[in-house]
MISE-583251 format. One line per 3 residues: number of its first residue (from 1); their letters; for each residue x, y, z of C-alpha. Coordinates in steps of 0.25 Angstrom, whole numbers, plus 5000, padded with zeros to 4 digits. Each point is the difference from the previous one (the first is absolute). Layout:
BEGIN
NUM	a	X,Y,Z  ...
// end
This chain:
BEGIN
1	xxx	5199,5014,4983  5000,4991,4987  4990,5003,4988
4	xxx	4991,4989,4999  5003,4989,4992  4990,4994,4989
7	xxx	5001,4987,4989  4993,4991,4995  5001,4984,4995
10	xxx	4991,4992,4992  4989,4998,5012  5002,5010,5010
13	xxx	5004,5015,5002  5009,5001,5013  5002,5014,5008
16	xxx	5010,5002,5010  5003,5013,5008  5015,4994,5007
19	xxx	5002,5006,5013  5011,5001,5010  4988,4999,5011
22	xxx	4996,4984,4993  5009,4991,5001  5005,4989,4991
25	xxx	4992,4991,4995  4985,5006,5006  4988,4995,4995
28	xxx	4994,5010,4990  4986,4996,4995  5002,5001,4984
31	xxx	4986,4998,4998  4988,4998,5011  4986,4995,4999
34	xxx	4989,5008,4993  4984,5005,5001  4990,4987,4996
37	xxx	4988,4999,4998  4995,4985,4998  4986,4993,5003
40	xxx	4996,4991,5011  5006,4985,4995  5011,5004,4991
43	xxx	5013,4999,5004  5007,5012,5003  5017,5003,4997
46	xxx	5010,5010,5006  5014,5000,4996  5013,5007,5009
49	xxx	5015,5002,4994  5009,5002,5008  5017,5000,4999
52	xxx	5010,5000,5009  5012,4993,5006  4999,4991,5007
55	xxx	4986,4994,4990  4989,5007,5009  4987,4991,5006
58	xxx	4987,5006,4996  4989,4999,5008  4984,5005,5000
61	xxx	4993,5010,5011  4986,5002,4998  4993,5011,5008
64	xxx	5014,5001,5007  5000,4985,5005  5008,4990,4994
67	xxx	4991,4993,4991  4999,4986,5005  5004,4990,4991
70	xxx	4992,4987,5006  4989,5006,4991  4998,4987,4990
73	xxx	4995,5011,4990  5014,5008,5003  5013,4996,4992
76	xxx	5013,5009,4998  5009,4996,4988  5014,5004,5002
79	xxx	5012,5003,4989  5015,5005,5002  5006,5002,4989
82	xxx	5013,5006,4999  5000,5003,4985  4986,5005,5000
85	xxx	5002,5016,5003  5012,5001,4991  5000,5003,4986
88	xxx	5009,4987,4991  5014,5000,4998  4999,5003,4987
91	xxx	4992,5013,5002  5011,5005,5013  5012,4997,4988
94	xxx	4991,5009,4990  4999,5010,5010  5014,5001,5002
97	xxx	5006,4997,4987  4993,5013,4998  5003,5009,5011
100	xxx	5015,4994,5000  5005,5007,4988  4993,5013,5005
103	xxx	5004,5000,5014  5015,4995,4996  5001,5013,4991
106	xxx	4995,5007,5010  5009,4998,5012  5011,4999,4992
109	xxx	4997,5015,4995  4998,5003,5015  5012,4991,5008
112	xxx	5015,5005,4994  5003,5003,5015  5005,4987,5003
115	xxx	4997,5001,5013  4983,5003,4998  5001,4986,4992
118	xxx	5006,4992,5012  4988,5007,5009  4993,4995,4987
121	xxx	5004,4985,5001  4999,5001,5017  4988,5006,4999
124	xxx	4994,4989,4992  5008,4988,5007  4995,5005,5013
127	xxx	4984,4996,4997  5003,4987,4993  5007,4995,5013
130	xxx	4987,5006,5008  4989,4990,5003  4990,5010,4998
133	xxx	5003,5000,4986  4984,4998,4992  4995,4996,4988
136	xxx	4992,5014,5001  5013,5008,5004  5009,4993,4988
139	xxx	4989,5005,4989  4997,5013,5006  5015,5002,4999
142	xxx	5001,4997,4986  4988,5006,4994  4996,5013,5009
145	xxx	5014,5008,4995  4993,5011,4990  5010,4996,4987
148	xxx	5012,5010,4997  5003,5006,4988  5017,5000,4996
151	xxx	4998,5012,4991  5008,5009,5009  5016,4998,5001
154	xxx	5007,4993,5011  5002,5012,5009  4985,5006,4997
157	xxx	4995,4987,5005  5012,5000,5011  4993,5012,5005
160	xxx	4986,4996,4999  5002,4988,5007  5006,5010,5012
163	xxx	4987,5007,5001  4994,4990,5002  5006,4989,5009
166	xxx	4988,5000,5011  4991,4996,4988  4995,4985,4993
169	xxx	5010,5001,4988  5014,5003,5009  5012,4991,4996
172	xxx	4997,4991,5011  4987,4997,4996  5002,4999,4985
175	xxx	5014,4991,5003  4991,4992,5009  4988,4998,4990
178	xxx	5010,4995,4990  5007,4991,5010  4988,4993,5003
181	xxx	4997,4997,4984  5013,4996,4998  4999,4989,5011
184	xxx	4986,4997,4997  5003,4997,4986  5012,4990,5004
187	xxx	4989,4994,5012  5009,5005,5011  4989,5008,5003
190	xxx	4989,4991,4997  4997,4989,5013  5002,5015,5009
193	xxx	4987,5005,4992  4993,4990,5000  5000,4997,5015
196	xxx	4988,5008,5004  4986,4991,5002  4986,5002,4996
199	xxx	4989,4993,5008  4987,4998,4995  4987,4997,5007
202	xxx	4985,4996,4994  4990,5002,5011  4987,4992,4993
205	xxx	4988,4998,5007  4990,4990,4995  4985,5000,4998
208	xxx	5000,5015,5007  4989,5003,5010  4995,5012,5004
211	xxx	5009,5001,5013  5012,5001,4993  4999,5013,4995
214	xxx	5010,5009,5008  5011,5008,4999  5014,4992,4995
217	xxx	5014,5003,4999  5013,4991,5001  5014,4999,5008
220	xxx	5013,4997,4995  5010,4996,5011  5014,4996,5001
223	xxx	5011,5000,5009  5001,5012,4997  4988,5007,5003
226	xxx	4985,5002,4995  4992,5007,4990  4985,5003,4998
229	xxx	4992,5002,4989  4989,5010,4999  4987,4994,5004
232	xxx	4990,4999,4990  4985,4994,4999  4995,4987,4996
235	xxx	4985,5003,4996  4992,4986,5001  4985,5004,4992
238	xxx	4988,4991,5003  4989,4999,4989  4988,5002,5004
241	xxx	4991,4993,4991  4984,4997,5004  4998,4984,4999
244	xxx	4995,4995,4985  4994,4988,4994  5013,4996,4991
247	xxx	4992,4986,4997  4985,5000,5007  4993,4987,5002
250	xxx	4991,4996,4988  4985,5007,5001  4991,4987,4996
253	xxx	5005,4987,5003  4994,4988,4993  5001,4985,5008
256	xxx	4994,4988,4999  4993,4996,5013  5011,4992,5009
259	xxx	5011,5007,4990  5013,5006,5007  5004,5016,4997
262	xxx	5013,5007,5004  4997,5016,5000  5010,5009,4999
265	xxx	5004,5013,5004  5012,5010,4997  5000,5013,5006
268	xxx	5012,5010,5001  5004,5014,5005  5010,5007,5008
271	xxx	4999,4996,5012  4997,4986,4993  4986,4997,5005
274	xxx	4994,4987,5009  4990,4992,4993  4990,4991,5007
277	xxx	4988,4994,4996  4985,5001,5003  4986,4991,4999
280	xxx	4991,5011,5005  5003,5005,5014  5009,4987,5001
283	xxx	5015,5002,4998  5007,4990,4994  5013,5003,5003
286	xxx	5007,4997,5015  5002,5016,5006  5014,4995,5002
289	xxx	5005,4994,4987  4995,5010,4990  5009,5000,4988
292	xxx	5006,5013,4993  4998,5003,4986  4991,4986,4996
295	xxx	4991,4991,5006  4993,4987,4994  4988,4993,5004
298	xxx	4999,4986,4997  4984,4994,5000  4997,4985,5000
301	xxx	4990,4993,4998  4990,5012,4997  4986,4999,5003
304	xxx	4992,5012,4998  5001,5013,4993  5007,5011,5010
307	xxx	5006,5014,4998  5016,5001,5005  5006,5015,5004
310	xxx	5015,5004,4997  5005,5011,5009  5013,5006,4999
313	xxx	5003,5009,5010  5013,5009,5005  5001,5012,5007
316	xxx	4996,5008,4989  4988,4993,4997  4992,4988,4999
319	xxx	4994,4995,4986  4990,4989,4997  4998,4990,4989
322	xxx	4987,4990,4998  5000,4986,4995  4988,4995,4997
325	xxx	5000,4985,4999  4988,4994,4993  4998,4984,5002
328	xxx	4995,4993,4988  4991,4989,5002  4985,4995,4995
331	xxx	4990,5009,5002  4989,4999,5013  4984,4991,4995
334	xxx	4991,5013,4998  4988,5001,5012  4986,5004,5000
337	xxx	4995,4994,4987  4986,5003,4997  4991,4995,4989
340	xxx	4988,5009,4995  4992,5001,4988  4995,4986,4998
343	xxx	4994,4996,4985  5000,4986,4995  5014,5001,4992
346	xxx	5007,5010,5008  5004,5005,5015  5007,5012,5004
349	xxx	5011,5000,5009  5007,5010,5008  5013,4999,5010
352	xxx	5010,5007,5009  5014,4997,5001  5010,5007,5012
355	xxx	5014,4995,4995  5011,5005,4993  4995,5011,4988
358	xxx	5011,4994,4989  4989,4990,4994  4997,4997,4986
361	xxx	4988,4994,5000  4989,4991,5004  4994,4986,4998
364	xxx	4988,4995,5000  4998,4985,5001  4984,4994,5002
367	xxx	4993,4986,4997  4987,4995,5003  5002,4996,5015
370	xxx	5002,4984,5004  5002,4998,4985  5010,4991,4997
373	xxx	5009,5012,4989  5010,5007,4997  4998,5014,5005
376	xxx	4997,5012,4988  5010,5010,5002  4999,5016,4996
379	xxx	5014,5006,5000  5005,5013,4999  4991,5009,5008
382	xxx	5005,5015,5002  4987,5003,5010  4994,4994,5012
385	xxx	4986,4998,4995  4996,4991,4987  4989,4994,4994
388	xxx	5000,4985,4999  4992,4995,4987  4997,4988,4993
391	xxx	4995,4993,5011  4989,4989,5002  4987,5003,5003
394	xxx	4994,4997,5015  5013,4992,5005  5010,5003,5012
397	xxx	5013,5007,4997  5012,5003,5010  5011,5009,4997
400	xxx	5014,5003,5003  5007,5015,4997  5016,4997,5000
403	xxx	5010,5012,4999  5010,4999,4992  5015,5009,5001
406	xxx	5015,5000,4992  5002,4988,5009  4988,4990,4998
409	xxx	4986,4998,5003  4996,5001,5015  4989,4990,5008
412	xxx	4988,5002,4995  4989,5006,5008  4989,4996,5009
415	xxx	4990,4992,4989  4986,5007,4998  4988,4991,4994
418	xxx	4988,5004,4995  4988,4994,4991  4997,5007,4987
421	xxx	4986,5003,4997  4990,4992,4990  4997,5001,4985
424	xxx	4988,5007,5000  5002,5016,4999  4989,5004,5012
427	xxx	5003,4987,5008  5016,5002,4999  4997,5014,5004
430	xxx	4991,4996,5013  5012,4988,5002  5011,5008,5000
433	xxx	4992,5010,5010  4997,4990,5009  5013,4991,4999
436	xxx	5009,5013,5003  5002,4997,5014  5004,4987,4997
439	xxx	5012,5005,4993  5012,5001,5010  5013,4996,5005
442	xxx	5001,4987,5007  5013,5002,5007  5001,4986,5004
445	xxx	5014,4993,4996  4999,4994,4986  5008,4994,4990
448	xxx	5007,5012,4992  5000,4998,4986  5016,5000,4993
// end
């Protein structure tokens, strides 16, 4: 059986065991494909070298069934090649420019008879005329003879070479090795070496998923026969990653009353999340078109203030996200104003007001009533209850409490009247008891002061 056969060129290292069993020009996988490991959505690549002659086709098995191309996220790149397994010219001149002179000296030392040197040149005519003559047969021939040493005289190496005829470095073999130089280096040799092919397949697959992990291995076929490669496994990993706010919506919203809003929301994870939106128990979003990843809510025309929930949710989890959106617009009139404590110059009053809490302050606007005047304005009060002063004695006041926010002022309340009390000390106190009652809140319509 011959000794296996290794060598090596600038991108590949090629082993052959030569056979009488296989026979010329059988596929030999040179290289198959090898252990991946990739994640789910990156594109994964498995490569498959193969020589022989006629050029072998390569194809795919997965899982011992022929992978089926019609896969749009499958693709095979073929290459043939025949210059691709060999080493240059220039490096097989090298080789034997330097084995020439050796091997010369040594079959001359070892071929006086003159009948071992025409076995010599038959022996090695008799290949060259063979079509099995290969590329990997031509350099194992002039690179696996062990090198001979001419120290010794003609007879000591006659008698060496006689013990050992049945071995590698026997007349023949050295006579043959140089042949083949010789021819090589004057390109007689050179189209024979260069005849055997190598194919070359790429097996890419796109965007990988989860169901094509599995167990690969490639064919190379030709006319005349088929070769396997060892299977090997193609590990597709799925991240597993809880969904997470990459850009949540905006916590406090701002608008004008009427104004427009567009809210957004980004969430990501492995598997990437669905995210909808809610108003309360209401969903926003249709069942069957809720978006992966990002979802934005458009408002028109908004009306009131109103809370707005993000979920995204996956089958690792659901989170949620709150926007709060807050409609800006002129505060409500306060209610339930009271007057009390009646003098002759002054009322107290008192209020209540049941709107939004982001006031400023307060206004207090007052005149005699059915007085044709402007009105008196106190501004800038923090509490809802102040003493009006300066006012005249026994005449009949109304007044008007107005909110006031960020915005601008709000209507103005309900008016409340009330007559003050007289000059006199005891008589303004006696007045202002009695006319108590008659200070309240006429809720009939009235022209609102500006």
């Amino acid at each position: 059986m011959a000794s296996k056969v290794k060598w090596t060129n600038e991108n590949n290292d090629y082993n052959e065991t030569p056979s009488d069993k296989t026979p010329p020009g059988f596929p030999v996988i040179t290289q198959g494909p090898s252990t991946r490991v990739i994640e789910v959505g990156h594109t994964a690549t498995m490569q498959c070298k193969a020589v022989g002659n006629p050029a072998p086709t390569i194809y795919w098995i997965k899982n011992q069934t022929k992978v089926d191309m019609s896969n749009p996220r499958y693709s095979i790149k073929d290459v043939s090649n025949p210059f691709t397994i060999l080493p240059s010219q220039a490096t097989l001149h090298k080789i034997c420019l330097q084995r020439s002179i050796e091997l010369l000296k040594v079959c001359l030392s070892i071929a006086f008879n003159q009948h071992a040197f025409i076995r010599c040149v038959l022996s090695s005519w008799s290949p060259w005329w063979s079509s099995s003559l290969s590329a990997a047969y031509f350099l194992s021939t002039i690179t696996a003879l062990p090198s001979t040493s001419l120290s010794s005289s003609p007879s000591s190496s006659s008698s060496s070479s006689s013990s050992s005829s049945s071995s590698s470095s026997s007349p023949s073999s050295c006579c043959r090795s140089l042949f083949y130089c010789l021819l090589f280096i004057y390109g007689t040799l050179a189209p024979v070496v260069v005849a055997i092919v190598m194919g070359y397949s790429g097996l890419q697959i796109e965007n990988s998923r989860e169901e094509d992990q599995g167990k690969y291995e490639c064919v190379a076929e030709n006319s005349v026969g088929t070769e396997h490669s060892k299977a090997t496994n193609l590990y597709v990993k799925v991240r597993r990653v809880p969904p997470t706010f990459s850009r949540p919506p905006e916590p406090i919203n701002e608008v004008m009353l009427g104004s427009s809003l567009n809210l957004s929301c980004i969430a990501v994870g492995s598997p990437m999340p669905h995210v909808k939106w809610m108003k309360g128990a209401q969903d926003l979003t249709p069942e069957n078109n809720i978006p992966i990843g990002r979802n934005i809510l458009e408002l028109t025309n908004i009306q009131q203030s109103a809370n707005y929930t993000c979920i995204a949710a996956s089958s690792l989890g659901q989170i949620e996200a709150i926007a709060v959106i807050k409609v800006q617009s002129l505060p409500t009139a306060p209610t339930d104003v009271q007057i009390s404590e009646v003098t002759a110059t002054s009322v107290r009053l008192e209020w209540s007001y049941k709107g939004p809490e982001d006031l400023q302050y307060y206004v207090i606007q007052y005149k005699p009533k059915n007085a044709n005047q402007a009105f008196s304005e106190i501004s800038g009060i923090i509490t809802m209850f102040y003493v009006v002063r300066a006012l005249s004695p026994y005449t009949e006041y109304e007044f008007y409490v107005i909110a006031v926010n960020n915005i601008g002022r709000g209507p103005p309340s309900v008016p409340a009247t009330c007559t003050t009390g007289e000059t006199n000390l005891l008589e303004e106190s006696i007045h202002a008891t009695n006319l108590q009652p008659n200070c309240h809140c006429i809720p009939e319509e009235r022209q609102f002061p500006k």
